[in-house]
KELO-977239 format. One line per field, with one value per residue: residue number from 1; x, y, z of N, C-alpha, C, O in turn. Coordinates in steps of 0.001 Angstrom, whole numbers. Layout:
N
papa = [NUM ...]
n_xx = [X ...]
n_yy = [Y ...]
n_zz = [Z ...]
ca_xx = [X ...]
ca_yy = [Y ...]
ca_zz = [Z ...]
c_xx = [X ...]
c_yy = [Y ...]
c_zz = [Z ...]
o_xx = [X ...]
o_yy = [Y ...]
o_zz = [Z ...]
This chain:
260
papa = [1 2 3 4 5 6 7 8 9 10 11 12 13 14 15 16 17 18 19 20 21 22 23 24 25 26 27 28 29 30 31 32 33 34 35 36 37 38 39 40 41 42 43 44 45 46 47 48 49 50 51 52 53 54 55 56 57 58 59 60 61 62 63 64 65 66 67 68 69 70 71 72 73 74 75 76 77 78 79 80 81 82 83 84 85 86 87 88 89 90 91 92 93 94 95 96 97 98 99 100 101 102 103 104 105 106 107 108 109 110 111 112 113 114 115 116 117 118 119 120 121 122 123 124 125 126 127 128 129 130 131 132 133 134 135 136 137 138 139 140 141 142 143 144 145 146 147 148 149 150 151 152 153 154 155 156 157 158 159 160 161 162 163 164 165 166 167 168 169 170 171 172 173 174 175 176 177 178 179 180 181 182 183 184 185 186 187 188 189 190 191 192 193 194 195 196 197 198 199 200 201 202 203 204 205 206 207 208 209 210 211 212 213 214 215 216 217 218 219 220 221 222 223 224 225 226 227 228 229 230 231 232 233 234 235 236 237 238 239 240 241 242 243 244 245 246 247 248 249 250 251 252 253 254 255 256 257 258 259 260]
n_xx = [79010 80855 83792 85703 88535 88834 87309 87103 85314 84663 82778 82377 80813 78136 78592 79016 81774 83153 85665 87173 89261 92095 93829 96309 95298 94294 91539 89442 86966 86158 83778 84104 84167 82313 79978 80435 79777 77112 75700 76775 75943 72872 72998 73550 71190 69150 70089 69324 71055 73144 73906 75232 76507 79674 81728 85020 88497 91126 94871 95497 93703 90022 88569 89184 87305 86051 87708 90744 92336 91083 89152 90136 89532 86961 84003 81028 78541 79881 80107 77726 76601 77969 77811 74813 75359 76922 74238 72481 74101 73795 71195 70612 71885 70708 67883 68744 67657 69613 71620 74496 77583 80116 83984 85843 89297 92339 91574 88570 86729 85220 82797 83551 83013 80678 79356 79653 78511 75666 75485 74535 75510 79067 82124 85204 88845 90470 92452 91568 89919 87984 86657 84825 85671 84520 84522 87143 88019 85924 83208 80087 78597 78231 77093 74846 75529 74535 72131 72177 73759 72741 70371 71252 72837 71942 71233 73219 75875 76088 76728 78985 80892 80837 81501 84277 85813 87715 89184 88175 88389 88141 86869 86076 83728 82678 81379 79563 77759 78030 79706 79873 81134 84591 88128 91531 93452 95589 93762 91805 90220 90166 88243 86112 85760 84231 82156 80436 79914 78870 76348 75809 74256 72356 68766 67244 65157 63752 65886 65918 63461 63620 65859 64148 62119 63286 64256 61981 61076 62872 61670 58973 55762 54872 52776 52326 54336 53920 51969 52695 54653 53076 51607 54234 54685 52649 53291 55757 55431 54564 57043 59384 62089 61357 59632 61620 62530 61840 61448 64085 64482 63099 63556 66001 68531 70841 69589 68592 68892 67606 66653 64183]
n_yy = [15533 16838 18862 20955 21482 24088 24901 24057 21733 21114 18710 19327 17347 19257 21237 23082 23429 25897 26583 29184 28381 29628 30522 31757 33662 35273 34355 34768 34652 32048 29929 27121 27893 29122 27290 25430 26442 27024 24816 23430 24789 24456 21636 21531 22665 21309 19370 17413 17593 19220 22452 24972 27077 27915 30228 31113 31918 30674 30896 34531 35966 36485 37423 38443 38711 39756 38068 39692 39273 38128 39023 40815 39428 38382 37403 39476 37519 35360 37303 37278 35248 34197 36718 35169 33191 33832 35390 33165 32116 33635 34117 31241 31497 33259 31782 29978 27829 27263 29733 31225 32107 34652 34381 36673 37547 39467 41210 41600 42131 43439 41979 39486 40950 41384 38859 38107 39732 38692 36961 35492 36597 38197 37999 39135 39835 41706 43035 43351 44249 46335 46721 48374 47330 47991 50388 50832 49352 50151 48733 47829 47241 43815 40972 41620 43669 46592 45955 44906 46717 49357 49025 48719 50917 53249 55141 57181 57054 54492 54989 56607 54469 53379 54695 55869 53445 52584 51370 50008 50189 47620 47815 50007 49387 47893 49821 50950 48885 46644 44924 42259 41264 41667 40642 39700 39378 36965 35500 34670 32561 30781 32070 32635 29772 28863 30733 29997 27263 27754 28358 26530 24941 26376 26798 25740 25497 27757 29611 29372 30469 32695 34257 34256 35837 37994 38976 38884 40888 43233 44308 44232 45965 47153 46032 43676 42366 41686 40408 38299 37618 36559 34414 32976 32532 31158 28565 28077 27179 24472 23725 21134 22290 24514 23246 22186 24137 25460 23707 23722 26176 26437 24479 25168 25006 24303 24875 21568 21752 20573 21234 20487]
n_zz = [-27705 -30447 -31157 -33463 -35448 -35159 -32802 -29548 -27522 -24389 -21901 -18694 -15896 -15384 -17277 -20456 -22065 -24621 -26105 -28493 -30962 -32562 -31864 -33149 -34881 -33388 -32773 -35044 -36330 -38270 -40926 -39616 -37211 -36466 -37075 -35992 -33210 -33163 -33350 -31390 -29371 -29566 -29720 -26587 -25922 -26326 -24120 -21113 -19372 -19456 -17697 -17940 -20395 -22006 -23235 -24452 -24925 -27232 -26187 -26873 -26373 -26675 -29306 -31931 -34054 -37416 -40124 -40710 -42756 -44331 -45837 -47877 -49725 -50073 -51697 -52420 -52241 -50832 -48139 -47425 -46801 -45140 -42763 -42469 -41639 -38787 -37955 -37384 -35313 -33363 -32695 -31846 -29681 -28477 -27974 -26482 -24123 -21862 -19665 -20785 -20725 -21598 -20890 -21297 -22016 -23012 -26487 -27355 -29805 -32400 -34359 -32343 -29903 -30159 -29947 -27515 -26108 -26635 -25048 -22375 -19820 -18830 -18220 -17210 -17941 -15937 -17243 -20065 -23313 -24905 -28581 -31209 -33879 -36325 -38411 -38838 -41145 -42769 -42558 -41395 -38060 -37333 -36532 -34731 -32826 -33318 -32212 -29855 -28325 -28554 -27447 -24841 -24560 -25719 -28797 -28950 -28024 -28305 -31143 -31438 -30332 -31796 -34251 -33851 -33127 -31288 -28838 -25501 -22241 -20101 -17591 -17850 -19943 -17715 -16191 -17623 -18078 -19778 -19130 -16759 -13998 -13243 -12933 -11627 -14754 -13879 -12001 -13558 -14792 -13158 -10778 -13202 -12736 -10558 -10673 -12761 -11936 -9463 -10577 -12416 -10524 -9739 -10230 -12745 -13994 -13730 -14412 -16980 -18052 -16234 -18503 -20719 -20132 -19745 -22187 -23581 -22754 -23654 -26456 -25466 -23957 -20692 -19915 -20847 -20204 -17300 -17488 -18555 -16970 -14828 -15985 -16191 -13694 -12580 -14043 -13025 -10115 -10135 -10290 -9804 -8634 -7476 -5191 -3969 -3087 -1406 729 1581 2386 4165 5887 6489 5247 2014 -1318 -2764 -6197 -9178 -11509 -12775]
ca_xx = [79209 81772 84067 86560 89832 88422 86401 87622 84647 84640 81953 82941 79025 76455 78884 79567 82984 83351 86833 87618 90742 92161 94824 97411 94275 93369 90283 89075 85684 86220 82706 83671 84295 80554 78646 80680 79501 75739 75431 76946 74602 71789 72807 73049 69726 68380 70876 68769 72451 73981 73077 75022 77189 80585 82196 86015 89372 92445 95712 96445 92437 89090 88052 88933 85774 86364 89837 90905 93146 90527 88473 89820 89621 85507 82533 79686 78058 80806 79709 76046 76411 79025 77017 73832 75526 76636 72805 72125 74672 73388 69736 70357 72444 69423 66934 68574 67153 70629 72377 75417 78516 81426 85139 87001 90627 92606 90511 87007 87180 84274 81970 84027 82151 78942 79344 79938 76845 74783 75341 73590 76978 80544 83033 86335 90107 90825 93258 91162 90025 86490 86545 83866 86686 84411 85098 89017 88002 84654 82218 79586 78666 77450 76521 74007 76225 74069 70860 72565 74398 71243 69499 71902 73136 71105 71910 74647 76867 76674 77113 80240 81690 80968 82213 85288 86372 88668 89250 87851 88800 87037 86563 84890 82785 81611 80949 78495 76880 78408 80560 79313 82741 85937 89067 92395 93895 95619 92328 90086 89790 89627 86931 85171 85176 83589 80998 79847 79902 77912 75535 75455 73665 71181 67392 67779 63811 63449 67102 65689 61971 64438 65969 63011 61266 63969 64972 61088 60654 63221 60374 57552 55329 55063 51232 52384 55523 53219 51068 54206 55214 51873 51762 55586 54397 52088 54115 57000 54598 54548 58150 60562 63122 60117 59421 62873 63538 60481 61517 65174 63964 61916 64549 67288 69375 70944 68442 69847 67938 67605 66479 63138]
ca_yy = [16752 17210 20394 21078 22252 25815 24973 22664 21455 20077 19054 19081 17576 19856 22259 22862 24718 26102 27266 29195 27977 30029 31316 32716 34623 36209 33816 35307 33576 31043 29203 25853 28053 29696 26817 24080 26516 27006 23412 22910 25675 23612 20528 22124 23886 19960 17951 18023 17126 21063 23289 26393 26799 29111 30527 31678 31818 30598 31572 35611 36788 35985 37110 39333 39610 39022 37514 40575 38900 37012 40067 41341 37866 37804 38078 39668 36089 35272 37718 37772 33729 34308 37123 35036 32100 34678 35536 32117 31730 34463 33919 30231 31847 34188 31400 28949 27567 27630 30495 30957 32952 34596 34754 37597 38050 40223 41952 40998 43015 43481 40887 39097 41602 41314 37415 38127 40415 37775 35696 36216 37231 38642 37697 39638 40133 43393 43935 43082 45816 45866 47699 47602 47575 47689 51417 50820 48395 50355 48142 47923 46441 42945 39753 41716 44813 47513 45804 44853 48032 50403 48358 49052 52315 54151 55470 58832 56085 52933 55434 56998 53581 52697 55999 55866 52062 53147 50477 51056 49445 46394 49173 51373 48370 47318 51043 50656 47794 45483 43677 41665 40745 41764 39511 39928 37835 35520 34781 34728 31278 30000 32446 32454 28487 28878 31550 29193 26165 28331 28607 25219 24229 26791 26112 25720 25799 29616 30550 29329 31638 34360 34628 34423 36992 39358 38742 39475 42440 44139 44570 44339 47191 46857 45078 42727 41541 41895 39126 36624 36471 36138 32842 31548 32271 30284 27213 27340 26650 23374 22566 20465 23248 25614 22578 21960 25543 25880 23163 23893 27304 26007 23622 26065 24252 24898 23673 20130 21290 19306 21537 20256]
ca_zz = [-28484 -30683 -31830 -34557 -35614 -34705 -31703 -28949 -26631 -22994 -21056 -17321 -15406 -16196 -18164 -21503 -22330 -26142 -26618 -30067 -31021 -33925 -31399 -34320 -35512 -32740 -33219 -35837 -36469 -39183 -40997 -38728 -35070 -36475 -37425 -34842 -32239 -33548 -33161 -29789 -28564 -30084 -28537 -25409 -25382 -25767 -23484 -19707 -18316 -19031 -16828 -18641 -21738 -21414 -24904 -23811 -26307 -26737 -26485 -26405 -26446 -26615 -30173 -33145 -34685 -38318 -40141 -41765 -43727 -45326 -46016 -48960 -51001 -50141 -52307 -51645 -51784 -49645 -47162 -47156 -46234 -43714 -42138 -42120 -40257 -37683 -37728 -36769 -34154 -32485 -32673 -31296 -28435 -27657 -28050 -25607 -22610 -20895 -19455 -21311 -20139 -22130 -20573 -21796 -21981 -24392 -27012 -27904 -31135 -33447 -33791 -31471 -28827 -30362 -30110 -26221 -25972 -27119 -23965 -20674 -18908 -19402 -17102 -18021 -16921 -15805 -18404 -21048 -23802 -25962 -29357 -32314 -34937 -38377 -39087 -39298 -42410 -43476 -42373 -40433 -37397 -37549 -34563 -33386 -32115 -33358 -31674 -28383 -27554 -28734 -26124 -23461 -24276 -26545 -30367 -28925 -27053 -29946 -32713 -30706 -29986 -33911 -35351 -33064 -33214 -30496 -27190 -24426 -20635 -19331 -16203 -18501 -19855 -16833 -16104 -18920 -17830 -20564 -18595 -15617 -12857 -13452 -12315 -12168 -15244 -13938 -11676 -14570 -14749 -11838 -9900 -13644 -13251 -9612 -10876 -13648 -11022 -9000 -11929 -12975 -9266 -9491 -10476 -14089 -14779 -13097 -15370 -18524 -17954 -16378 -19769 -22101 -19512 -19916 -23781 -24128 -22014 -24481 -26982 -24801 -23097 -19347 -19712 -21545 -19561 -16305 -17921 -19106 -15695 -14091 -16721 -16001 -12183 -12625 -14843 -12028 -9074 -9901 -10836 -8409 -8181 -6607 -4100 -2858 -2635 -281 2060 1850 3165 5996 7253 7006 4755 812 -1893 -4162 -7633 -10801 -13193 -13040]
c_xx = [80641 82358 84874 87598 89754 87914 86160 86517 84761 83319 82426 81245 78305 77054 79607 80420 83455 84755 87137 88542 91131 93288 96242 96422 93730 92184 89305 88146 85851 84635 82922 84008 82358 79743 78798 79792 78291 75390 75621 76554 73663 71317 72831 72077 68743 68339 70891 70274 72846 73111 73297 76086 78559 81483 83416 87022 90150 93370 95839 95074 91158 88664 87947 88026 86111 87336 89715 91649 92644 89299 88387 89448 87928 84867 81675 78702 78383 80280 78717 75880 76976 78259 75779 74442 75622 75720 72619 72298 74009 72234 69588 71183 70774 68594 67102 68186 68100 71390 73940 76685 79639 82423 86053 88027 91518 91951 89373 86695 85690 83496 81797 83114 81311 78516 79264 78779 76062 74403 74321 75112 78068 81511 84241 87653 90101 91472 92670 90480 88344 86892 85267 84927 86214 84835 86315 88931 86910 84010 81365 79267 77775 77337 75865 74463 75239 72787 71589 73128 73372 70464 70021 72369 72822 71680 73120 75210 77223 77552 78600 81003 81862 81930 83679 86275 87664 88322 88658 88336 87894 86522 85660 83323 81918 80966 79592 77682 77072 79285 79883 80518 83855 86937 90426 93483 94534 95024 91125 89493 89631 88410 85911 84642 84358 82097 80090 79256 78589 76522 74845 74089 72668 69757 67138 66484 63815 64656 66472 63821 62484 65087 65176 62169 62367 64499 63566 60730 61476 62337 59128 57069 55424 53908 51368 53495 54715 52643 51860 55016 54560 51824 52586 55101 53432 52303 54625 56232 54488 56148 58795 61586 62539 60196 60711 63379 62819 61103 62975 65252 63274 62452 66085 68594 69964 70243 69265 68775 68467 67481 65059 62067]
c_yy = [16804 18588 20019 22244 23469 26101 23602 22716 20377 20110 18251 18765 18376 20769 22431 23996 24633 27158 27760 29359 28073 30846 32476 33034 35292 35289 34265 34239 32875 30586 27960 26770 27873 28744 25494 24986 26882 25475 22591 23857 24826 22495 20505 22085 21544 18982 18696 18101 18522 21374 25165 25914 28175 29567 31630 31434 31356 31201 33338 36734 36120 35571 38078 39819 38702 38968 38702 39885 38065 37849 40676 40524 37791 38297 38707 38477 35315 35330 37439 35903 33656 35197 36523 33564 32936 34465 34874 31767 32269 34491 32521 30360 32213 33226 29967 29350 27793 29351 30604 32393 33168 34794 35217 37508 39070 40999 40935 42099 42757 42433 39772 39391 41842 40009 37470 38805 39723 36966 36473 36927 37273 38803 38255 39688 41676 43907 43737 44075 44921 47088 47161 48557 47990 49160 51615 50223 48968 50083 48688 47280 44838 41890 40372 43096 46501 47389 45983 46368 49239 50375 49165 50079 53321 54514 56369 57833 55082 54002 55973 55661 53094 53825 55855 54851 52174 51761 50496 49841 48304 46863 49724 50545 48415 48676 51051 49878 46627 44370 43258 41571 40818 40844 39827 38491 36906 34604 34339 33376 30463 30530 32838 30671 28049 29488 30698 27682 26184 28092 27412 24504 24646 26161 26612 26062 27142 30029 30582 30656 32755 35147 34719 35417 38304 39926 39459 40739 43752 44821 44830 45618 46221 45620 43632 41793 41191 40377 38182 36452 36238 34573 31977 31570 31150 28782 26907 26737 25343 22441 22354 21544 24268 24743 22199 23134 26114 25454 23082 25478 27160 25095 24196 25320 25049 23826 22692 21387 21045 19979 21094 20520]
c_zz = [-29011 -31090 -33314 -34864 -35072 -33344 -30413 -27773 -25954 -22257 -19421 -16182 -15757 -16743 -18759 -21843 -23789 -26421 -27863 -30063 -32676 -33333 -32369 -34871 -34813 -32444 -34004 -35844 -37942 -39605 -40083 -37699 -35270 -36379 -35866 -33520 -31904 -33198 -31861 -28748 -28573 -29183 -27560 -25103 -25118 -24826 -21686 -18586 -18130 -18769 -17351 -19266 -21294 -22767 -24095 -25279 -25850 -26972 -26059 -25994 -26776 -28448 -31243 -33631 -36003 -38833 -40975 -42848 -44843 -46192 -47601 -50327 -50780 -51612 -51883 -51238 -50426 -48065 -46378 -46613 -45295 -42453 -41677 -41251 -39132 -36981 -36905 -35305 -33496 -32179 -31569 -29863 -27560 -27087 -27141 -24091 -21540 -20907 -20435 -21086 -20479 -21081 -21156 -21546 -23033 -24807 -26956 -29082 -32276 -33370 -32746 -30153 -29140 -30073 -28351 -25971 -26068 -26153 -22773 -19875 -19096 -18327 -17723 -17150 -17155 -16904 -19278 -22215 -24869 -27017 -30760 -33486 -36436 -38910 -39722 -40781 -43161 -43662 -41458 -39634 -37650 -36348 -34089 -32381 -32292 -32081 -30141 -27282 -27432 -27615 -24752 -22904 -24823 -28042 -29821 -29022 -28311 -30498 -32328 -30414 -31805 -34676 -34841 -33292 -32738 -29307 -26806 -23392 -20568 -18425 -16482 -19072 -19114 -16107 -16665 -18914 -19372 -20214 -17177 -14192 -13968 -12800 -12701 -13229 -14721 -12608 -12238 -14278 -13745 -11140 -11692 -13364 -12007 -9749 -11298 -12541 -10360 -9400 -12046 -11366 -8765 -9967 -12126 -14854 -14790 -14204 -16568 -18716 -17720 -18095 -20813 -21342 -20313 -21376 -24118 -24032 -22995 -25636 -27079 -24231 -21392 -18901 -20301 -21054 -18340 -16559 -18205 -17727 -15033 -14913 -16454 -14445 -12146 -12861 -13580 -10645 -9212 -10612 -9259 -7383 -7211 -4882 -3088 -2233 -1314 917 2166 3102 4483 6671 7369 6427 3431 446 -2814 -5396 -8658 -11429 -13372 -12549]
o_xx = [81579 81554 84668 87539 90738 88003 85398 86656 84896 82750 82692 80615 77656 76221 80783 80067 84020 84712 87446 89072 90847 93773 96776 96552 92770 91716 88163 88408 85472 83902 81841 84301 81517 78724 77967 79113 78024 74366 75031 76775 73480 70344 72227 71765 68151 67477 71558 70406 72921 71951 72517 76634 78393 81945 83108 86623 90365 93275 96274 95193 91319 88497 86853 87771 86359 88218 88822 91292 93209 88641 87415 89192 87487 85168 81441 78151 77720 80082 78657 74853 76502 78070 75343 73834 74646 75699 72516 71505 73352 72088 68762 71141 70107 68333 66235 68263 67771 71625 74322 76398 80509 81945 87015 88041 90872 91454 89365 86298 85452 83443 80768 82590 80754 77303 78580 77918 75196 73351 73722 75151 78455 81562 84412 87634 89857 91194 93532 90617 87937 87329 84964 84982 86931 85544 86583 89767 86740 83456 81600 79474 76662 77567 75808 73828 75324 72499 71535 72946 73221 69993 69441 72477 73353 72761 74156 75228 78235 78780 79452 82165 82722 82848 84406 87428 88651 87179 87800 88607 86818 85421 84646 82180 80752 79965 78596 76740 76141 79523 79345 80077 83980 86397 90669 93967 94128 95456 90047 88464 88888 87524 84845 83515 83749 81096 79076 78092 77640 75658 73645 73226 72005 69714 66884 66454 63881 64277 66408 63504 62254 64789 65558 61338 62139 65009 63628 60240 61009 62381 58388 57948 55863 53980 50583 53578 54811 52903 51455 55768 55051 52055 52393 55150 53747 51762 54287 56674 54239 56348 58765 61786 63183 60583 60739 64203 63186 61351 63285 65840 63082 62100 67018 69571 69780 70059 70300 67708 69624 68170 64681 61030]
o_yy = [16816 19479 19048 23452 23894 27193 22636 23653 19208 21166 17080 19733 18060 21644 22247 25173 23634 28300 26852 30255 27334 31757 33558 32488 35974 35743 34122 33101 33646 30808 27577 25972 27147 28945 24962 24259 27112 25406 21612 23757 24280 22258 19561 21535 20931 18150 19568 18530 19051 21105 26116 24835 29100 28524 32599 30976 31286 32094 33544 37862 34989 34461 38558 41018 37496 39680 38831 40179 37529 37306 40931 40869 36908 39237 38507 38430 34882 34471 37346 35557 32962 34667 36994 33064 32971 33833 35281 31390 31535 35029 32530 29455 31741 33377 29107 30315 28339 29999 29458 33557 32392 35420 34572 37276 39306 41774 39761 43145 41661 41863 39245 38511 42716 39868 36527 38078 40120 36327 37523 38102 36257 39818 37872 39609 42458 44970 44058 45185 43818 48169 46024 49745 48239 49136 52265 50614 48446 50498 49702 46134 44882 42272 40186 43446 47386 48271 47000 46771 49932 51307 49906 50405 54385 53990 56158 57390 54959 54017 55630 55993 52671 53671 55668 55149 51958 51352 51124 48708 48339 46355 50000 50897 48758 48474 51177 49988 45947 43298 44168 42291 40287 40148 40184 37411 35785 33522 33899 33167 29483 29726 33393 30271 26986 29025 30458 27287 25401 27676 27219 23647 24125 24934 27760 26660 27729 30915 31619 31432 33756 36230 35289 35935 39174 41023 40481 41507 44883 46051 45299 46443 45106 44723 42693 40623 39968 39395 37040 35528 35519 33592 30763 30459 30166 27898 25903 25664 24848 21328 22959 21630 24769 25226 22000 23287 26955 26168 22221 25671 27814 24777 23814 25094 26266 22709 22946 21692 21257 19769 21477 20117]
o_zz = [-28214 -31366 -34043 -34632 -34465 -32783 -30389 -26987 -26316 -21981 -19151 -15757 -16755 -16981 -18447 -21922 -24232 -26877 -28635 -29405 -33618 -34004 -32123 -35966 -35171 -31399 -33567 -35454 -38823 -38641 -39636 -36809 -34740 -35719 -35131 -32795 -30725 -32520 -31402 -27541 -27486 -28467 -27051 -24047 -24230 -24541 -21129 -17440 -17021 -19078 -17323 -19046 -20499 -23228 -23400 -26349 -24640 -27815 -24926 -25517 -27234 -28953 -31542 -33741 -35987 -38353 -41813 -43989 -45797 -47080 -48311 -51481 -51515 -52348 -50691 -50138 -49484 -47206 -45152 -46030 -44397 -41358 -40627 -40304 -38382 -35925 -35748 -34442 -32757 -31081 -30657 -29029 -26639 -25894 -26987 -23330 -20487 -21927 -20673 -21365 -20083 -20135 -21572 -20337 -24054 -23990 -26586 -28569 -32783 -32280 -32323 -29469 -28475 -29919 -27952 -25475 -25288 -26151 -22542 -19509 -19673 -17632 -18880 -15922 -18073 -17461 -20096 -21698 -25233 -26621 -31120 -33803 -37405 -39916 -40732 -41595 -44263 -44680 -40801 -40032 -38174 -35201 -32874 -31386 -31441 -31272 -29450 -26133 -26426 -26964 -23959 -21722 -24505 -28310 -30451 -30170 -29000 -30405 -33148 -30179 -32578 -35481 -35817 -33603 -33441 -29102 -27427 -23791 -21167 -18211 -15840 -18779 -19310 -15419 -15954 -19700 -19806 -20770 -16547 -13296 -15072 -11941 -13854 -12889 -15030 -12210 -11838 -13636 -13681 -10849 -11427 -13655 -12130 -9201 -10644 -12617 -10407 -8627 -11854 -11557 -7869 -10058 -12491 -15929 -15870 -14971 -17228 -19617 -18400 -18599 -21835 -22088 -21154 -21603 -24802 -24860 -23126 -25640 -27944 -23983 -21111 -18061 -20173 -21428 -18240 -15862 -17987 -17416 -14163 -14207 -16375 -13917 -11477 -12197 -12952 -10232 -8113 -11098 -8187 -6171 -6289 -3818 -1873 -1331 -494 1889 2989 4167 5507 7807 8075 7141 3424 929 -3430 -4864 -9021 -12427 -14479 -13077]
């Protein structure tokens, strides 16, 4: 897997680390962070080796959102192509098989923190701050921020964090249930690179059905989720990770699993 100028990727054994590296921008999302990191989702979701994917920043914060400074020079063409890569990214976040886990620091600023919503989990430093910035500029929200937050906190709450485009705490966040573990910065990285570790060693078949159970259930009635896990109950019964976990359990041990 490779990255680019915008988007420096490591893979450390089964996990893939996507740095956006736009540090004197804040990381403002650039077309190569967007599309380099649509693509090394992708190859992820195919490559049986990762086990989870981790999208963190460099330098002073995680992730601006969009470059203002590049804002007033767009088209509408411009936009409406820039917005639909977004789209993409975010769709091929949703739609992978792996877990995938942002690490906050700094802001996470407008799409920035819709780009972090998108993941399965939000690991943050205490000091770290969330705002949905598009009002300051007279936009509106885009990555996915209207859907995700609606979800989580209903229309009062979004439309008050949208109308507002005011901070808020990483405290208050995780208050909210948008942030997952807090850390004090300069632990982030180390007890996030244990969490993830953690992660990587779990049973990778059961994560990837946990997430398409729970991605579905957002849309679903209750009869209808009832029945999609009576089906994956059914699938996982005969994977490896099921069988080691059985007889790891019955000899009083921790389970190895593969992923398979």
């Amino acid at each position: 897997m490779e990255g680019n100028e915008h988007l420096h990727i490591n893979v450390e054994g089964p996990i893939l680390s996507c740095t956006l590296n736009r540090p004197d921008r804040l990381n403002a999302f650039s077309e190569e962070m967007i599309t380099g990191l649509k693509r090394a989702v992708e190859e992820a979701d195919h490559n049986e080796a990762i086990k989870v994917i981790t999208i963190a920043g460099a330098g002073r914060s995680f992730s601006a959102g969009g470059d203002v400074k590049e804002m007033g020079k767009a088209t509408a063409n411009h936009i409406y192509d820039h917005v639909g890569e977004l789209n993409e990214l975010v769709m091929a976040m949703r739609n992978c098989s792996k877990p995938i886990v942002a690490i906050v620091h700094g802001f996470a600023a407008g799409a920035g923190w819709n780009v972090a919503l998108a993941c399965d989990q939000i690991l943050a430093a205490e000091e770290s701050q969330f705002v949905l910035s598009f009002a300051q500029v007279g936009l509106v929200a885009d990555g996915g921020g209207s859907y995700f937050l609606t979800k989580k906190l209903g229309p009062y709450k979004t439309k008050e964090l949208l109308f507002n485009a005011e901070p808020i705490t990483a405290e208050y966040a995780k208050e909210l249930g948008l942030v997952n573990r807090l850390y004090a910065g300069s632990e982030l990285e180390d007890q996030a690179k244990a969490y993830v570790q953690k992660l990587a060693m779990g049973p990778g078949r059961a994560y990837e059905m946990m997430k398409k159970l729970v991605n579905q259930a957002e849309t679903s009635d209750l009869a209808s989720v009832l029945e999609q896990e009576r089906i994956a109950q059914t699938f996982m019964i005969s994977t490896e990770d099921h069988q080691e976990g059985v007889q790891a359990f019955t000899n009083k041990r921790k389970p190895t699993f593969t992923g398979k």
